[in-house]
N, C-alpha and C positions, 0 to 999 in steps of 0.2 A: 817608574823612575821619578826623581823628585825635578823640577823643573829647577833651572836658572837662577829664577827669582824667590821660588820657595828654599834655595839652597841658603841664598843672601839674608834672605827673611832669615832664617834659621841661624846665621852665624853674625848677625847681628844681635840678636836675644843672646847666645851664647856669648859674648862677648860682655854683655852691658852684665851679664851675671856672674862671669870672672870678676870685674871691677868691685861689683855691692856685696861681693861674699866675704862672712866673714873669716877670716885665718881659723885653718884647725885649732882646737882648743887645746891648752896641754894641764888641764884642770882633772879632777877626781873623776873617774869611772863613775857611772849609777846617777851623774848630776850632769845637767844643764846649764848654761851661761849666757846671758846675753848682755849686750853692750847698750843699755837704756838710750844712752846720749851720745848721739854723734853731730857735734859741731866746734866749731873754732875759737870758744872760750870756755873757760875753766868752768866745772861745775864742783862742789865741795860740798863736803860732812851730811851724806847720806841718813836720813831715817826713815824707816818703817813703821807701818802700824796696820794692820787687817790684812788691806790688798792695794792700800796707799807706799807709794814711796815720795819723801818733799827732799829736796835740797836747796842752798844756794847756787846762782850763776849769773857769772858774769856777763851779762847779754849783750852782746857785740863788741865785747871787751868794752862794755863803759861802767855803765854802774852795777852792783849786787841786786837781783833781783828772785823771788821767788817761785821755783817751781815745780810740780807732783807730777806722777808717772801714776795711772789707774791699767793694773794687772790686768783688771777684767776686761778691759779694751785695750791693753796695751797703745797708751796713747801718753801722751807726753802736753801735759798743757802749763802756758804760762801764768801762776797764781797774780802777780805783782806786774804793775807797767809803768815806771815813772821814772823820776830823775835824782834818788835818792838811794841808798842803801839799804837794802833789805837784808838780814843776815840773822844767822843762829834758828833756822826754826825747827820747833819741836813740834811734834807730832802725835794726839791720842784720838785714833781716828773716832768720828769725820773732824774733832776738832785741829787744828792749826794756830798756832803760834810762834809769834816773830818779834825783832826788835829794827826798828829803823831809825835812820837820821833825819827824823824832818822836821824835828822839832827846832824851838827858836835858840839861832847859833849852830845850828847841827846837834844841836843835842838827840839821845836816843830817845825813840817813844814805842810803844806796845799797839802791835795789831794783833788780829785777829779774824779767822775765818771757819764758816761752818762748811765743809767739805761734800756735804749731802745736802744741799740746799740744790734748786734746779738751775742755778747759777749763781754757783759761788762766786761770794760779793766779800772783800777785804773791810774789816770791821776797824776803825784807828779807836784805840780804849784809853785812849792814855792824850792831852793837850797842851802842855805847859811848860814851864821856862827851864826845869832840871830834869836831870838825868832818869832816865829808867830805864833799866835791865837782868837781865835773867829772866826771863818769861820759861813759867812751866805749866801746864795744860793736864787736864785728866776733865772726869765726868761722874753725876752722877743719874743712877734712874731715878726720874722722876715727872712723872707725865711723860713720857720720853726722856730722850738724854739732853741732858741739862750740861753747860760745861762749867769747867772751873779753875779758872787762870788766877795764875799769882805771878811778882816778879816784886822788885825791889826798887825803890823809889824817894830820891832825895829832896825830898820838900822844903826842908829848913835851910839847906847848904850845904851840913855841919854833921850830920849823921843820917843813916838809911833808914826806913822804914819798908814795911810788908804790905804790899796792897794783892786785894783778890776782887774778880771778877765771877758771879756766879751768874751772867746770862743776862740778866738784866740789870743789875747798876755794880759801879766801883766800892769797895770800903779800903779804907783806913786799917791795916789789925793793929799796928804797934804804935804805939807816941812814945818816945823814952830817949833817954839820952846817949844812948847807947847806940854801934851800928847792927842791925838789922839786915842778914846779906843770904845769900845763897836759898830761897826758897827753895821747894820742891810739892808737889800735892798728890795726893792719891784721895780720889775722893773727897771728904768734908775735910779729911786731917791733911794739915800743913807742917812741914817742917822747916828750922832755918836755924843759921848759927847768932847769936846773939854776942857783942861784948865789944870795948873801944879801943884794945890792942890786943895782938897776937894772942902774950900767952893769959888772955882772960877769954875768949872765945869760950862758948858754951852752947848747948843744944836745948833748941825750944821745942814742944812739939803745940798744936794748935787743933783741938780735939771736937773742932764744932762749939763749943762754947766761950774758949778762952784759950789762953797761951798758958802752958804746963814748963817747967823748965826741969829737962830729964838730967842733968849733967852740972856738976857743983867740984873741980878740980882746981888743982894750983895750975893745971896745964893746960893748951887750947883744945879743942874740939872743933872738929870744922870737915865739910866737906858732906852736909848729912843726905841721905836717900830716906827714898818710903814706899811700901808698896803695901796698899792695906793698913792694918795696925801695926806694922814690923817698921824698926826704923832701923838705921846701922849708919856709921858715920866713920872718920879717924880720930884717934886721940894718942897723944904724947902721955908716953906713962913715967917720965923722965929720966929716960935713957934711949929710945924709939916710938916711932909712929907704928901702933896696931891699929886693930877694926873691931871695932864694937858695932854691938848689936842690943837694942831695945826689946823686945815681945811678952808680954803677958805682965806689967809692971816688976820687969829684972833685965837689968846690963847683964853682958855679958861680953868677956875678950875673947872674940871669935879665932884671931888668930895668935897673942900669948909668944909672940920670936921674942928673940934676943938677939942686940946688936945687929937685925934686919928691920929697914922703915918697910909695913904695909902702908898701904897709898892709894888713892885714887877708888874708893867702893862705888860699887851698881850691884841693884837688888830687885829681885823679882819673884816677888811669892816670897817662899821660905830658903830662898835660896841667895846668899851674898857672896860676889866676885871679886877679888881687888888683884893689884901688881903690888908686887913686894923685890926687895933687892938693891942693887944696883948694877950700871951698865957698864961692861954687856954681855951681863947675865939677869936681866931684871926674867923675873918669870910670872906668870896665872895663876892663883888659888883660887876655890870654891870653898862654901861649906853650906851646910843644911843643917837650918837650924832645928826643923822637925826631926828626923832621921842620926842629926850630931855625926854626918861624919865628914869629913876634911879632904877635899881632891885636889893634888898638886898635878899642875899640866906641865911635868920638865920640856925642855927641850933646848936649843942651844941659841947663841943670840937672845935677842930684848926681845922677852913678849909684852903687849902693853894694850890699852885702851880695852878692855871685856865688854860687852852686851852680853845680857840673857833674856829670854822668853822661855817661862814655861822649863822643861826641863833640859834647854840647846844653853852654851854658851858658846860665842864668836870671840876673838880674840886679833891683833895683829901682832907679826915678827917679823923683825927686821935681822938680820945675820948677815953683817958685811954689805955687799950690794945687794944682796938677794932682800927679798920680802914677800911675806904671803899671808894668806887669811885662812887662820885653824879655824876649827869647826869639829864642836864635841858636845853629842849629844849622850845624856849620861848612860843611854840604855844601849848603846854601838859604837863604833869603833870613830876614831878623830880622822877626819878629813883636811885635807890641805888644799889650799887653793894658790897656784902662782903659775907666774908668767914672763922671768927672767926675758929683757930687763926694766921690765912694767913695777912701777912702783905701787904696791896693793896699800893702803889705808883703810881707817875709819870703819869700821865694819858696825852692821848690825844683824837683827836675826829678827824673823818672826813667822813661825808655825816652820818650819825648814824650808826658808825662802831667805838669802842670805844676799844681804847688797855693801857695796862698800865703792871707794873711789880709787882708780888707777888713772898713772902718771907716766907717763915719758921722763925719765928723770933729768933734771937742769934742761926742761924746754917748755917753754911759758907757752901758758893755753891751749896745754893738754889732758889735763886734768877732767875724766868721765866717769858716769856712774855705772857699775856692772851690778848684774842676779846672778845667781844661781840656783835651782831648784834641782829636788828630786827626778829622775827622769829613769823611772819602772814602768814596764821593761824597757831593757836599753833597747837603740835602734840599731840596726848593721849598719848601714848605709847613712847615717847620721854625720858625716864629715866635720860639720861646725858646731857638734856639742849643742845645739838649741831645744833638743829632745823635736824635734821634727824632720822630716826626709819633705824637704822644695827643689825647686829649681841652684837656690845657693850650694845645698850637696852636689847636686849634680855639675855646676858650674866648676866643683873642685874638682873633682872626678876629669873633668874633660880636659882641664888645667895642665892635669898630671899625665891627658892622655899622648901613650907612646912613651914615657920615660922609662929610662933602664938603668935600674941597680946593680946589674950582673958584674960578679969579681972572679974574673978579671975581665973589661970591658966588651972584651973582643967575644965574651959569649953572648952579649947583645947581637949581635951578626946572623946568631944560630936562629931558626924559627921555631 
């Protein structure tokens, strides 16, 4: 028989594991969920990259500060610690990139950090009295991995310029009179939109030796991607916004509507996503530019914001109060993720490992980062969706123990 004190012992552990467990999940079958960040301010705009996840957060509700979640240790560390704004970082692992205000005035400036180093150490790439921003990140091999950050940069006052970072010093790419804006890189090529008002906007590409200019219209161009040697951007054909696509020296109007704006491209491989429509009915397209064939993802309410990796796209909808994070990978069936009345965001994807930001809607510094992964084979006994059977299962289990569903009550009675 179990003594006194072994009873107390016991129902104190049971008790401290009601408290830390988390609620049944009410997410897709065959997948696991977990809640990265559990603390008392806001964390925002989730990315992935390998078995990294970085976002912003608000650390103690004061300033914006940077911070990554490492899968393989499921550990949570703070990249950033200061008294300044850390915000927007993009992520190709191990590299990291960010924009902060610490420059003179609060102006923004470019950090930077190697991820694989044996203590990562915050790199500031950028000193001086104007603005810089849009930091993008990518790598090449070379002796190892080399990285290679771009972002935008106003020197003169008066118009933007392209500055890139290959690891060891800053350059200069544009001098011109013209603004210089929205970098992007993959590798040596750089892309960016060029021009000193709207509708003259035009698309550069930056090919390792020089700036190339792929786009010569009456109408803007703006908003460009690259993955590789593929580039894809929007452009006004003057009557709507479609999506073009660069590869092999030939444009091409990937999606060709009428009287519907596409908007907003991400690219990855040979594969370009955008939102097309308006709200609220905005909806998801794919296409493949190898392959040429065209994936419309209907569904009801604004789908909006795409990532892709490889052959997954991520998506989020919003439909009324509800919200949730699709998930379609092209070779099986679309997955939904929600949690009425958690507000789901910002989604990304990488190898089918799916993170994104949920909210308590209108309740300030609630905002946390969730995963979800594959979890083959299910478990029975899995209560809280994390693809593992602990003490937190069981904690639910003992929760629920003695509850009665029976209809009509009174068969609760019966033994």
């Amino acid at each position: 028989m179990y003594s006194v004190q072994k009873f107390a012992i016991i129902q104190g552990l049971l008790l401290t594991a009601i408290l830390v467990a988390a609620p049944a999940s009410a997410d897709t079958e065959g997948w696991g969920t977990i809640q990265i960040t559990q603390d008392a301010y806001d964390d925002l705009f989730p990315r992935i990259s390998e078995h990294t996840v970085v976002w912003q957060g608000q650390v103690n509700q004061q300033d914006w500060e940077i911070l990554y979640y490492d899968i393989d240790t499921s550990s949570v560390h703070q990249l950033t610690n200061n008294t300044y704004d850390d915000t927007e970082p993009v992520i190709c692992y191990p590299f990291v990139v960010w924009t902060a205000d610490c420059g003179t005035g609060g102006t923004s400036e470019i950090w930077f950090c190697d991820l694989s180093a044996a203590i990562p150490k915050p790199v500031r790439l950028t000193d001086n009295n104007y603005e810089d921003l849009y930091p993008d990140v990518s790598f090449v091999s070379e002796l190892g991995l080399r990285p290679r950050v771009v972002w935008q940069g106003n020197p003169k006052g008066d118009d933007w310029e392209i500055f890139r970072y290959d690891g060891i010093a800053t350059e200069q790419l544009t001098d011109d009179v013209k603004d210089d804006q929205l970098p992007k890189v993959s590798g040596e090529k750089i892309v960016w939109r060029n021009g000193t008002a709207t509708n003259e906007w035009e698309i550069y590409l930056y090919d390792g030796t020089g700036p190339i200019r792929l786009t010569d219209t009456l109408y803007p161009e703006t908003r460009p991607q690259i993955s590789g040697s593929t580039v894809a951007w929007e452009g006004f054909d003057g009557s709507d916004w479609d999506i073009f696509a660069y590869q092999r020296n030939t444009i091409k109007n990937v999606s060709n509507n009428i009287n519907a704006d596409d908007r907003y491209p991400v690219l990855n491989g040979s594969l370009v996503a955008w939102q097309w429509g308006e709200s609220p009915q905005i909806q998801v397209t794919m296409f493949d530019l190898e392959e040429h064939i065209l994936y419309a993802f209907s569904g009801t309410g604004d789908d909006t914001s795409p990532r892709i990796y490889g052959q997954e796209i991520v998506w989020q909808n919003l439909n009324g109060a509800e919200s949730s994070i699709e998930y379609k990978p092209l070779t099986s069936s679309r997955k939904s993720f929600s949690r009425y009345p958690l507000v789901y965001q910002h989604p990304d994807v990488y190898e089918s490992i799916i993170v994104w930001q949920a909210s308590q809607s209108g309740k300030p510094n609630s905002s946390e980062i969730m995963m979800s992964f594959r979890c083959q084979p299910e478990l029975m006994f899995d209560y809280n969706d994390d693809c593992k059977v602990d003490f937190q299962d069981f904690a639910i289990f003992a929760a629920a123990w003695l509850e009665c569903h029976r209809q009509p009550p009174v068969l609760c009675d019966l033994e």
